[in-house]
N, C-alpha and C positions, 0 to 999 in steps of 0.2 A: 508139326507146327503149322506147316502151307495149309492141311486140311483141315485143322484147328480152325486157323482164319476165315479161310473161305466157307464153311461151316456155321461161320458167326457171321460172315457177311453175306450170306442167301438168305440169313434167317433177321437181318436190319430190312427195316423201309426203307426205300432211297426215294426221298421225298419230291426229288425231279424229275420223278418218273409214273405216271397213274398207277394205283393201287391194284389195280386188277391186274397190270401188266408184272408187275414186282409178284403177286400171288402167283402168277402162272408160270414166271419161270424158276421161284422158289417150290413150285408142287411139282415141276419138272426134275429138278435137282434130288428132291425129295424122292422121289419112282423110283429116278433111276442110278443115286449115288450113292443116296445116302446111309439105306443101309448094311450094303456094301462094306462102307467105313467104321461103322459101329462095331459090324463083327471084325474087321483087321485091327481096329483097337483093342476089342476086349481077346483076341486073339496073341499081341503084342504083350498087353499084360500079363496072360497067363506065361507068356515065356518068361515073362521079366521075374515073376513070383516064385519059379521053377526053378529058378537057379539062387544060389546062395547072394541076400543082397548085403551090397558094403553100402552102409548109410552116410558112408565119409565119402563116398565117391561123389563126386558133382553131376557129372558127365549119368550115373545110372540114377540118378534125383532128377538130373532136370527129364530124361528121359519118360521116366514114371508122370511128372507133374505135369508135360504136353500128352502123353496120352489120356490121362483121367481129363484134361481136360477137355480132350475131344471127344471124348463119352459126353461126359454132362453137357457142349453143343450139341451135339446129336438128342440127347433128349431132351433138351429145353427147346428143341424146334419147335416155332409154331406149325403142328401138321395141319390146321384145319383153316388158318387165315385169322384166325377169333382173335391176335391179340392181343393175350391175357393181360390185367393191369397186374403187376407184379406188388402194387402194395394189400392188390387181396390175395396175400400168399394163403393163406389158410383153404380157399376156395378152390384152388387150381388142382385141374384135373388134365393128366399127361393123354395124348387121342393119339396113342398108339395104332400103327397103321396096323390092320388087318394081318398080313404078312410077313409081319415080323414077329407073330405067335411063336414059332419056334425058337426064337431066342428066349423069350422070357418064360417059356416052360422048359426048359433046361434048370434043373437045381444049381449047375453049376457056375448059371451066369450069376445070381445072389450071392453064391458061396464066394465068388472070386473079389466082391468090392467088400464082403466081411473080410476076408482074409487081407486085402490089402490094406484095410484099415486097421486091424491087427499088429500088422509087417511094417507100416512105412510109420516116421515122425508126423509131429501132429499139424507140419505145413503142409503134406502132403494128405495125411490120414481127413483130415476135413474134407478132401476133395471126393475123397471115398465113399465119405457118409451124405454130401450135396448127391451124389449120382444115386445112391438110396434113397433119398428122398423124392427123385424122380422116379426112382422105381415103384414106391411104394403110393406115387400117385396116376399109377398106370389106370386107366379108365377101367371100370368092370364088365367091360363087355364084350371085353378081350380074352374071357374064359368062357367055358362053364360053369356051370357047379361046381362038379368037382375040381374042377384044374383050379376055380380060383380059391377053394379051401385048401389045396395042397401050396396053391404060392404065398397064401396069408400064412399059412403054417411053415413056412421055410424064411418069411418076413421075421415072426415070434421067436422062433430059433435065434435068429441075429442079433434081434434084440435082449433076447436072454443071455448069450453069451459075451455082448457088451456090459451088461448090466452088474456080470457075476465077474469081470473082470473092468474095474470100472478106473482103472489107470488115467486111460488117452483122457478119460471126460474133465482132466482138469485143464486142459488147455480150454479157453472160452472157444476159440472156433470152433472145436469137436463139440464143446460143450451146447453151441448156441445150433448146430446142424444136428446134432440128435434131440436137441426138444421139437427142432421141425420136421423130423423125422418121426417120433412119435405124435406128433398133433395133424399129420397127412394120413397117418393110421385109421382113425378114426373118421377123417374124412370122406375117408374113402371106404369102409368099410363100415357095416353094422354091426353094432352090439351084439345082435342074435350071432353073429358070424365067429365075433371073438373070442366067444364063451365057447365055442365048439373046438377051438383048437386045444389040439394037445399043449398039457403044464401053462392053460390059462392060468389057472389059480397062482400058480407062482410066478409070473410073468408080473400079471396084475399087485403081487406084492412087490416086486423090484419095483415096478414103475412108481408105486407109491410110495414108497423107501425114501426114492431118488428125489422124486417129486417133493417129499418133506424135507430131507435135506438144500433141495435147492432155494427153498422158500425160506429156511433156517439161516442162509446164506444169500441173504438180499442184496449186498452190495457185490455181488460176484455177478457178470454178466445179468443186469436187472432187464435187460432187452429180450432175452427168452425166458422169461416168465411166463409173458403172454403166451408161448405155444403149449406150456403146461396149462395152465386154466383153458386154453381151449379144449385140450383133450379131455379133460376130466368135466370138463361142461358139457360138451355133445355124448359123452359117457350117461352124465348123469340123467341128461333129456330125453335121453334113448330107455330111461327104463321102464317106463308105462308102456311099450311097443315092443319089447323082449317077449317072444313066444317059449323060446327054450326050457326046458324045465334044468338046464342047468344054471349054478346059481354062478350069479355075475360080482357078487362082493363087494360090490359098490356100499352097499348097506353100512360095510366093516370100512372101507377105506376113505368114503368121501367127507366121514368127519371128520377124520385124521387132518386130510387136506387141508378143510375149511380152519381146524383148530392152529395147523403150524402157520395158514395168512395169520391169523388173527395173533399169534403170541409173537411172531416173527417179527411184526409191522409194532408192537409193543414195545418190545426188546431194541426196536431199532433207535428209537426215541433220547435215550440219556447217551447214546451212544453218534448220532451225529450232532446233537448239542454239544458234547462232550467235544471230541474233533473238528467238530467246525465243518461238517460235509454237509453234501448237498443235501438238503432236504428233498425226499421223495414227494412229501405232501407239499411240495410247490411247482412240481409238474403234476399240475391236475386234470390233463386229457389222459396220462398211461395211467392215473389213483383212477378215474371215473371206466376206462377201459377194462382193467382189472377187476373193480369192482364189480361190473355190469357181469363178466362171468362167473366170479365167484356167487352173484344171487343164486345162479339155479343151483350150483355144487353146494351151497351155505341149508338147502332148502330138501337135501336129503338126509332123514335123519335128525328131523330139525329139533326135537327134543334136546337134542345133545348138543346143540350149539347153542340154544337156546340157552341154555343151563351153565354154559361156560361163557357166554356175553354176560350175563346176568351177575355172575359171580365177579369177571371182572369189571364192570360198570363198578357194582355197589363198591370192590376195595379201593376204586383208583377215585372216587366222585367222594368216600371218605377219607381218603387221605387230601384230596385237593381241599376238601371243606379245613382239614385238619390245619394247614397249611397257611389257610386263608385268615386264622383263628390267632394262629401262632402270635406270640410278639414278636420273634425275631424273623420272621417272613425273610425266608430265604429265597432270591428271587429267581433263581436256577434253577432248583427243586420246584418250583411253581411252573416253571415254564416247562421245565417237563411233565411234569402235571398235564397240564393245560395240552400238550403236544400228545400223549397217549390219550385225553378224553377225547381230539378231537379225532384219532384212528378209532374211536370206541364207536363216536358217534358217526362217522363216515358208513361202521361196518353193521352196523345199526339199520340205517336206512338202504343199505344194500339187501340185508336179509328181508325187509316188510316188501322191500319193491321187491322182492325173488318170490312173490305169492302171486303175481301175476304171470310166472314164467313155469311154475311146476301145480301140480297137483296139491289142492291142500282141502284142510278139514277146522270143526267148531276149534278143535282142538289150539292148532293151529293160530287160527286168530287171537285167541288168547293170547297166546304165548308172544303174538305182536304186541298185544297192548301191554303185557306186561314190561317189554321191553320198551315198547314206545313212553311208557309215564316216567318212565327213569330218562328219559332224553327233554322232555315237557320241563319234570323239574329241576335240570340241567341249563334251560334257557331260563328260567326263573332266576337259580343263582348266578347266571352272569351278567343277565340285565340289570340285578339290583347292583350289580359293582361297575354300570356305566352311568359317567361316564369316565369316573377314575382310573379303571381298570379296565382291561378288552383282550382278549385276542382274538387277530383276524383268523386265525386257522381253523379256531375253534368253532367261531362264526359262520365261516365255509361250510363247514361240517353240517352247522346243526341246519343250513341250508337246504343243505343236499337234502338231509333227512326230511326236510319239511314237503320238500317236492316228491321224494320217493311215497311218500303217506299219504298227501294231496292223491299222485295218481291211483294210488292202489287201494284206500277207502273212502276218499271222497271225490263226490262226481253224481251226475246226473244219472248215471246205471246202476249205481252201487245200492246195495242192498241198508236200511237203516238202522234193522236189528242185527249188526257186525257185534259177534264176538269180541272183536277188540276193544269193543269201548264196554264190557261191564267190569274191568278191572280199570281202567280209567274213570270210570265211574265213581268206583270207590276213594280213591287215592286221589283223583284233581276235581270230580266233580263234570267232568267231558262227559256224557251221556249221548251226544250223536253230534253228527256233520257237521252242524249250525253250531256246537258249542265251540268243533276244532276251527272253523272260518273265524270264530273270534279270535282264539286265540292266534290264527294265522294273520289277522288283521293286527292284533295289539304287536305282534312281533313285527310287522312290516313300519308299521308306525315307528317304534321305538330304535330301528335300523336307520329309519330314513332321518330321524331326529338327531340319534347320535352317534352315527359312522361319516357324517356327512365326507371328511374327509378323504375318504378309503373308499375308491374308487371300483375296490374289485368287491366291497359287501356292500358296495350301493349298486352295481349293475348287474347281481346275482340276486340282490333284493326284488329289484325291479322286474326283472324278467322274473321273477317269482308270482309281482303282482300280474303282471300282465298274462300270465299264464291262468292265474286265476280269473278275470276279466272275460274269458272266452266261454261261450254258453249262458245261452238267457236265464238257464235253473238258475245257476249257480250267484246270476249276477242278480238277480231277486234276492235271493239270502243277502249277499252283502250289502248291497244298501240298507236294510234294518240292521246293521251292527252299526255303534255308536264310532268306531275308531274309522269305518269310513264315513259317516258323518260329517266325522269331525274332518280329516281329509279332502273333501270334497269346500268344505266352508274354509279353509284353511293352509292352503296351499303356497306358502308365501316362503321367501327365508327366513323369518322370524322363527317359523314352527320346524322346516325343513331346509337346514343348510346347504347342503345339497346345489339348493335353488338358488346360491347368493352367485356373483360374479364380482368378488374381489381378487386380486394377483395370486393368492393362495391357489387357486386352483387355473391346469393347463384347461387351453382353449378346447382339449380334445374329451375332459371331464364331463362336458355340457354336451354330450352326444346321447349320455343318458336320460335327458331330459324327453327326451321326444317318447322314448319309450312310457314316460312318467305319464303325461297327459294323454297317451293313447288309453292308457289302461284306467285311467280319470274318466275321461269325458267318456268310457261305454259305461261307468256307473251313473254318470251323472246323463246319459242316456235314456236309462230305465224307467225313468218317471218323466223326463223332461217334458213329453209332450208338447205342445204350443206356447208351453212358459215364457215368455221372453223375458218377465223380470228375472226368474231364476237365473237365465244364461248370463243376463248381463250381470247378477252377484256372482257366478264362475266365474267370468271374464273379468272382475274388480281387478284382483293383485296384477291381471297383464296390462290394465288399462292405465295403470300408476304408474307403471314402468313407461310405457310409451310416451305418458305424458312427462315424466324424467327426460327421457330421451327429447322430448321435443324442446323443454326446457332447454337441455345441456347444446343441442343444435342452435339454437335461436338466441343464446346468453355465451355462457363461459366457453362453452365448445370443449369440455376435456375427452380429448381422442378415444383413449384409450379404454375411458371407464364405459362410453355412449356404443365404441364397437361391443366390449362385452355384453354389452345389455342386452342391444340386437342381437347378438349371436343366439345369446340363451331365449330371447322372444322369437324368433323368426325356430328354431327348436322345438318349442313350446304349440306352438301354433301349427306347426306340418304335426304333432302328434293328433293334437285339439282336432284339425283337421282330416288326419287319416281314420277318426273315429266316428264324425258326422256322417253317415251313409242315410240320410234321409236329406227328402227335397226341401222340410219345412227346417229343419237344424241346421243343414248348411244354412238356408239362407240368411237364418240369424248371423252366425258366422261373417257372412258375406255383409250385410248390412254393418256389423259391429268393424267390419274391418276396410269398409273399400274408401271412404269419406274423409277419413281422420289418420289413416295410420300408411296403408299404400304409399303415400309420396314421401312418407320417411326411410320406409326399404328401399325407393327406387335412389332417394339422394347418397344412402349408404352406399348403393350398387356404384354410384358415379365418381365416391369419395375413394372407396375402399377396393376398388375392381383389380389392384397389383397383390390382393390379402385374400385368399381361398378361402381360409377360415373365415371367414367373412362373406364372400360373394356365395358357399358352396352352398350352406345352412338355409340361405335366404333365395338361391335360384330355385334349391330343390321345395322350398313354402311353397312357393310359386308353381311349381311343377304340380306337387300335390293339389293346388288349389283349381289348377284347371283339368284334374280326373273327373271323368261323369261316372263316375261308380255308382252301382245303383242306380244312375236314369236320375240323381240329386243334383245337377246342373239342370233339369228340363224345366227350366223358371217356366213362372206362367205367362201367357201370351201377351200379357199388357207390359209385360218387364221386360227394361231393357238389360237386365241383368248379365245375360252370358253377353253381348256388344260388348258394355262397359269393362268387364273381367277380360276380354280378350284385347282391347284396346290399354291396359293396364300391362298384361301379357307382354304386348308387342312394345309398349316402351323400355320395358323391362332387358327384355331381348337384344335390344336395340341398341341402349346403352351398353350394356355388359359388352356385344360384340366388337364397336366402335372402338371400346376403351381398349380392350382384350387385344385388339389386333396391334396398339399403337405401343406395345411392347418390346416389338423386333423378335431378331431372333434370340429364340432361349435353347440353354443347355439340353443334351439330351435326359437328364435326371430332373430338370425343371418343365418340362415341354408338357408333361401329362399333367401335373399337380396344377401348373398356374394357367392353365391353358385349356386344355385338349378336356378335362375334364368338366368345366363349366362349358364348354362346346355342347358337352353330350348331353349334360341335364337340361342347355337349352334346346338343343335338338328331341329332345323328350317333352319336352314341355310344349313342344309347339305340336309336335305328333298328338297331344292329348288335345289340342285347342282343334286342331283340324279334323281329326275323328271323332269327336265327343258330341258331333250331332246338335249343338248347342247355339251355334253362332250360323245366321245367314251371308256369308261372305260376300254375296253379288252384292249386298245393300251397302258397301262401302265404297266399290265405286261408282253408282249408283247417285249417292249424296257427296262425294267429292271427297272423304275422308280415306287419305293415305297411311293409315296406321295399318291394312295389311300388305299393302306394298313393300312400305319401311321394311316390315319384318322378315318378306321371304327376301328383299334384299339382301338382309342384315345374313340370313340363311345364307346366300352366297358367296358374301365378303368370308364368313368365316370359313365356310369350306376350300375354299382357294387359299388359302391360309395354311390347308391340312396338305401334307402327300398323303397321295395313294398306300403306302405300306403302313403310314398312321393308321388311315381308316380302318385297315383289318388286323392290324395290330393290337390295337387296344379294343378291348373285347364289349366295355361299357362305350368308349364311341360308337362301334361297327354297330352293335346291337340298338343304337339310337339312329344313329343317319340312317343307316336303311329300310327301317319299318317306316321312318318321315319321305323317305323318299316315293318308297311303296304306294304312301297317300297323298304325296302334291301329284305323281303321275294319274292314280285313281280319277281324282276330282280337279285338279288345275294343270290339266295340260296345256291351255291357254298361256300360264305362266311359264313352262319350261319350253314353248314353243319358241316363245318370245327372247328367250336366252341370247345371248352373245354367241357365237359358233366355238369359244376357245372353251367357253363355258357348259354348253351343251356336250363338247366335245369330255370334259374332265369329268361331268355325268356319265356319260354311260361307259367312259372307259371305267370305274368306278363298278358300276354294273357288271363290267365283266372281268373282271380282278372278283367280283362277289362272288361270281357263280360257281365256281371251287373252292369256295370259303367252305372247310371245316364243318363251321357252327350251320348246321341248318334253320339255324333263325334269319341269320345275313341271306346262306342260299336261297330259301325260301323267298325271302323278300325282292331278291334282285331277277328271280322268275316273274314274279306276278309284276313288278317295277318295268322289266321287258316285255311282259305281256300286254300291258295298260298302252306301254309306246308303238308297238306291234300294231293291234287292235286300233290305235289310234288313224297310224299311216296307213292299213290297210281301208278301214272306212272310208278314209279320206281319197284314197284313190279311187274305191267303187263309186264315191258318188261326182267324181270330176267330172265335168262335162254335164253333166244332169242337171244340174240347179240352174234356177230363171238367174239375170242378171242381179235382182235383188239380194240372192244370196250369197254373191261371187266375194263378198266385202268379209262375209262371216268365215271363209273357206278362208282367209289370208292365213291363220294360223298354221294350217295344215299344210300350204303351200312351202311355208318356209321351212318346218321339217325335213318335208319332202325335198325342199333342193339341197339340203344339208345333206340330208340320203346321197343324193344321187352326185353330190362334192366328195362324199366319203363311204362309199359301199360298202369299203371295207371295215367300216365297224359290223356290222350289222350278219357282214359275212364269219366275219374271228367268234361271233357268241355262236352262230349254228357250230362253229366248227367245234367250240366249247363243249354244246348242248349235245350233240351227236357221241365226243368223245365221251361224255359222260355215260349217255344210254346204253353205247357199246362198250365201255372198255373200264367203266369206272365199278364200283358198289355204290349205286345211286339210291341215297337213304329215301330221299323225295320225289317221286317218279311222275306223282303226278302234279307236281309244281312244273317240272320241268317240261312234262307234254304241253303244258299250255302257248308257251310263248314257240316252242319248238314249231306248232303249225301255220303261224303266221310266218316264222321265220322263213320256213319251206316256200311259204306261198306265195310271197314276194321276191326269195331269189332262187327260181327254179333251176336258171342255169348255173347258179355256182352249187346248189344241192344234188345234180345231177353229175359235176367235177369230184365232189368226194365221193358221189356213190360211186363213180368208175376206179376211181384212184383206189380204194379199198377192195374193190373187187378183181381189180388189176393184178394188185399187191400179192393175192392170193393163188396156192396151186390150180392148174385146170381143175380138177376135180372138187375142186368147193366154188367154183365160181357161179355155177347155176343155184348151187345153195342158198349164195347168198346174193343172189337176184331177185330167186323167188321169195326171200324174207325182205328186200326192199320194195316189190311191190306189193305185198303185204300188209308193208307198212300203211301203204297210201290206197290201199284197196276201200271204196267206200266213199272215201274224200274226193267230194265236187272243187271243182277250180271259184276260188271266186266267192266262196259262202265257208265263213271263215267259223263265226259263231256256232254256226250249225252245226257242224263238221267235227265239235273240239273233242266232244265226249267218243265220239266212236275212234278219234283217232287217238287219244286216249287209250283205250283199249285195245287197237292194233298196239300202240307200243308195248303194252305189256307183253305181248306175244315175239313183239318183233325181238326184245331183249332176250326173254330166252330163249329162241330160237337162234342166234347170232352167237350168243353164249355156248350153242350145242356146236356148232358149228366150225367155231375157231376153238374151240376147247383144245388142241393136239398141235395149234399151229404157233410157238412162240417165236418162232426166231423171225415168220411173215409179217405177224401180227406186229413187229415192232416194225416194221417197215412201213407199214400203213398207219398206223400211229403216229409215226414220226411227217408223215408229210398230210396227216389230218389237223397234227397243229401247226 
């Protein structure tokens, strides 16, 4: 049990300690312990197997269940540092050390966890089959050839003899550890490999046996499904690259597979309506996961699945018609119905989308369309029974299917003369692309008209349209279809409910809206050209609204109806918005919106600032609207355009932050939502206003106009507002403040020179809390954010003394940094110590983010860089201490004192050298290394 533990505790991160250093005394552990231990466990076992076991005994159960479990820590170590994400189990490959060949080419270490899996209850027997599954994803490069076809063939054996004794597998843990026991099989081994083992042929029928029955047996452990359609899917993709001339039976078994999903998922239908169970078809990330593997396995052999879709389509689409006809309409019998068309239709669109994952032929397409016309006139009959009649599931369904068919026939690659449409041809009259975009338009129309309600087929609609919106072929065809036309002229709640904002529907419904008008306005793109009357009939239904709103502001004031309104306009418009990538469309935009409607968002912001749903919808308009995407902000030079927007901006900001602070303090479960989150879109928002190249910022103080003042004020208020563990906490803050910050030091040093000391001071501690951030977007930025300050104080100091009197007034700013330096060294000094520990002792993703600021650092404090180069060198035995001399002067080899600029790029690439060399050097030293480490921070 002690080496159990400590086993699992070499092989955790211990997150207070640098990564490199945890790697080095766990590859130390590793050398020289660990496997040691593995062989006195499976050593243990064997005695424990050898003598007769009483499964009543406690004392020889627990004994058994700590040593198996110190096997599977021993092979679930990480040996290489990598890691693994344990949710890509499928992927994981065990990096067996070199050295430990001789354990795993013994038959008898395999022989000994089948046998124990055999021998022990199935609390313990699972533990058996988990350490096979490591075994079986032993890296391949731990054999030869031959060794690794005799261990694949001693793998098959295993599995044959579980398979023909299939007892243990009714326990779900045996059960859910040998599906991922067979689906590592295949990972790790090829097709060609499998087929050459001895009694493949009957291996491969057990497995498929099993495989059918487990699939026949849905509601039994439905979590290891997924490792069976892995196996049978990397099976199946493996067979256009099989050399072997022996045969692989796939041919025979993988319609078997495909036939027991499909009548299984069938059969399931009357039977959780019947009971009252969970429907499968309403977790639709493991139906779409599932599915996605079944395409390639559905797509061998496809004749024959063809042929058994086809047959049950036509009986289940004539009984539902039958049904629909009935006088007595039984409404359960219909709902099942309705619940097996919509597993028809789901598995439908999973085999057309499976033509883009296997090998196919004329044939082939065919046999799509023929299947695809029966699903075309499947949405026919259920639209003509809306808006009476519906179901969502079935809706889902034929969704899916529309998008598997969108990618797999149409598109700007795809071929015109597709076999799939001359049987559509005949039967709906579809002849190519352009007839299916109709009909994919008439069905988005008639979803959006009358689902309005139903929130999950109106945001699988949308992201259906918006999918098709993508690509200028594509978006020519649909503008000549009449249904976007009409769409486009039409856009109102009257035609699209959806669009309305009465109490019927949550605040959180109208989040689909945005996605509406992106995938609008790039049709209404395509021709728009310099139109401006056109824009302004697009922009009618929003311009009524607003003027509603300005009414209900200026009159009756009813709260709640004037907040919905905005919500779903200020929605509407960041779509409107995110799709104008031109200088002449935005600026329509910007004209139709800065005059008349601007100071109604801003009064919301100042009415509604304690209501997220409210401030969030309308900060992020705003955010959108000051992106220079496209170089579409670069007004032209007689326009005061980007000024005014950014002066709108800063009000904006302003307010929000003022209100926002007068809060107090809030809950920790309130603190992000109402708070900390309008924080970051405004710190977003400002980031786009200050890099967007658009606004001249000298010319406001210049003309006396304190609207960028306000702002990075307003910048301050709020940050002082935040801790430090918020900031890197929340991953949408961190990743705004600090790219914002990255750019006030770039370009307005002036402004952060001029800070308060308490305020300066919570900047760049800020800075260096970043610089071991995780997210290399924070780290990234808090280098180049210390670089810009670095750079700054360095300049500053080479040119003191040099300037005539004249200049001595310009240099104030720099002055007062510098005395803040030299009040507080030790900032300055704690980030080299940072920067240093990083290069030496960390995995530094960013190497050369980090050289930059690291040579100013050096160059301004020589003598405190010359205390840790002693201290680390100190640290170390006589015998590396010239080592690591001559890699710090190395480091600096090259670098003039003084010429910082000049100097970055080559020291730059001493670093690269210095880190591996430093890496070669301490590589044997852990127990030093912690020594020095520990007094380098």
């Amino acid at each position: 049990m002690i080496l159990s533990e400590l086993t699992q505790e070499m092989n955790l991160v211990d997150y207070s300690r640098p990564s490199a250093k945890h790697r080095k005394i766990a590859t130390s552990f590793r050398d020289t312990s660990l496997k040691d231990i593995l062989m006195l466990a499976c050593s243990l076992l064997k005695e424990l197997l050898a003598k007769p076991l009483n499964l009543q005994d406690q004392q020889q159960q627990s004994l058994a269940m700590h040593l198996l479990k110190l096997v599977l820590n021993c092979l679930n170590f990480d040996f290489i540092g990598n890691s693994a994400d344990e949710s890509a189990d499928d992927l994981c490959t065990v990096q067996i050390p070199t050295n430990w060949r001789t354990i795993f080419l013994e038959p008898e270490t395999l022989d000994l966890f089948f046998d124990l899996y055999h021998s022990l209850p199935p609390v313990l027997s699972q533990l058996a089959l988990s350490c096979l599954v490591q075994f079986a994803s032993t890296r391949r490069s731990l054999f030869s050839n031959p060794e690794r076809a005799k261990y694949l063939g001693n793998l098959i054996k295993g599995v044959k003899r579980i398979l023909e004794n299939p007892q243990g597998l009714s326990d779900p843990g045996n059960y859910h550890e040998f599906c991922r026991f067979l689906a590592r099989l295949k990972t790790n081994y090829q097709l060609g490999e499998l087929v050459m083992v001895k009694d493949y042929s009957e291996v491969i029928r057990l497995i498929a046996n099993f495989t059918i029955t487990s699939l026949q047996h849905w509601e039994f452990a439905p979590n290891s499904v997924h490792y069976l359609l892995t196996l049978w899917q990397r099976m199946v993709a493996s067979v256009p690259f099989v050399k072997s001339t022996e045969p692989h039976l796939l041919d025979t078994y993988a319609p078997e597979i495909t036939k027991a999903y499909i009548t299984s998922r069938l059969e399931s239908v009357p039977v959780v309506i019947r009971d009252g169970l969970e429907d499968p078809l309403d977790d639709t990330a493991t139906v779409f996961q599932q599915l996605e593997q079944l395409c390639t396995v559905s797509r061998c052999e496809y004749e024959k699945t063809c042929a058994l879709l086809v047959q049950l389509f036509d009986q289940n689409a004539q009984n539902y018609q039958k049904l629909l006809h009935s006088s007595s309409r039984n409404p359960l019998e219909i709902t099942v119905q309705e619940g097996r068309l919509a597993w028809l239709v789901y598995l439908v669109g999973t085999v057309v989308g499976g033509r883009l994952t296997y090998t196919s032929t004329d044939e082939h397409d065919a046999m799509d369309g023929e299947l695809s016309c029966r699903v075309f006139q499947l949405i026919s009959l259920m639209d003509a029974q809306l808006p009476r009649s519906s179901n969502e599931k079935v809706e889902l369904a034929i969704l899916w299917f529309l998008d598997q068919f969108r990618k797999t026939y149409v598109g700007d690659q795809l071929q015109r003369t597709s076999k799939v449409y001359a049987r559509m041809s005949e039967v709906l009259g579809i002849t190519d692309d352009n007839h299916v975009l109709e009909t994919f338009m008439a069905k988005i129309v008639t979803n959006l008209k009358c689902w309005g309600r139903c929130e999950p087929v109106i945001s699988r609609t949308l992201q259906f349209l918006n999918d098709l919106s993508v690509g200028y072929i594509l978006l020519k065809k649909l503008v000549k279809i009449d249904a976007v036309k009409f769409m486009l002229q039409n856009h109102t709640s009257k035609h699209f409910p959806f669009l309305g904002v009465n109490d019927n529907y949550s605040l959180s419904d109208l989040r689909c809206r945005t996605t509406f008008y992106t995938a609008l306005t790039r049709l209404l793109m395509v021709d728009l050209g310099e139109d401006e009357d056109e824009f302004e009939n697009f922009m009618l239904p929003l311009t009524v609204s607003f003027e509603t709103v300005t009414q209900i502001f200026n009159n009756s004031f009813k709260q709640e109806e004037a907040k919905r309104m905005l919500i779903g306009l200020a929605r509407d418009l960041r779509g409107i918005a995110f799709a104008l990538n031109t200088k002449t469309s935005y600026t329509m935009l910007f004209d139709w919106i800065y005059t008349s409607y601007l100071p109604i968002l801003q009064r919301a912001i100042e009415l509604w600032y304690r209501e997220a749903a409210c401030t969030t919808p309308i900060l992020k308009l705003m955010a959108e609207l000051l992106q220079n995407r496209s170089q579409r902000l670069n007004f032209d030079v007689s326009s005061p355009n980007g000024i005014l927007l950014f002066r709108e901006a800063s009000k904006m900001i302003c307010t929000y932050g003022n209100q926002i602070l007068s809060l107090g303090t809030l809950s920790k479960d309130q603190v992000y939502p109402l708070k900390l989150k309008g924080i970051s879109i405004c710190y977003s928002a400002l980031k786009s206003a200050l890099c967007g190249n658009y606004v001249s910022f000298g010319v406001f103080k210049l003309y006396g106009d304190n609207h960028f003042d306000n702002v990075l004020q307003a910048f301050v208020k709020m940050l002082l507002s935040v801790s430090h563990s918020d900031l890197l906490q929340y991953r949408k803050l961190s990743q705004s403040y600090y790219p914002l910050l990255e750019c006030l030091t770039q370009d307005h040093m002036s402004f952060i020179t001029s800070l308060e000391p308490h305020v300066l001071m919570y900047i760049l501690t800020s800075i260096s809390e970043g610089l071991t951030a995780l997210d290399t977007i924070v780290s990234s930025s808090c280098c180049a954010s210390l670089d810009y300050v670095v750079t700054y104080l360095f300049k500053h100091i080479a040119k003191e003394g040099k300037k005539p009197v004249r200049c001595r007034e310009i240099s104030q700013d720099g002055q007062r940094l510098l005395h803040f330096m030299q009040q507080n060294p030790e900032v300055l000094q704690q980030m080299m110590s940072i920067l240093m520990n990083t290069i030496i002792f960390e995995d530094c993703r960013n190497q050369w983010s980090v050289s930059r600021p690291l040579l100013g650092l050096i160059l301004l404090n020589e003598k405190y860089f010359s205390e840790l180069r002693a201290s680390l060198i100190t640290s170390q035995p006589d015998n590396k201490r010239e080592v690591l001399d001559q890699c710090f002067r190395n480091l600096m080899e090259g670098v003039e004192q003084n010429l910082l600029v000049k100097n970055r790029d080559r020291f730059t690439q001493n670093m690269s050298v210095f880190r591996r060399d430093m890496a070669d050097a301490l590589r044997c030293e852990g127990a030093t290394e912690a020594s020095s480490l520990d007094m380098m921070s």
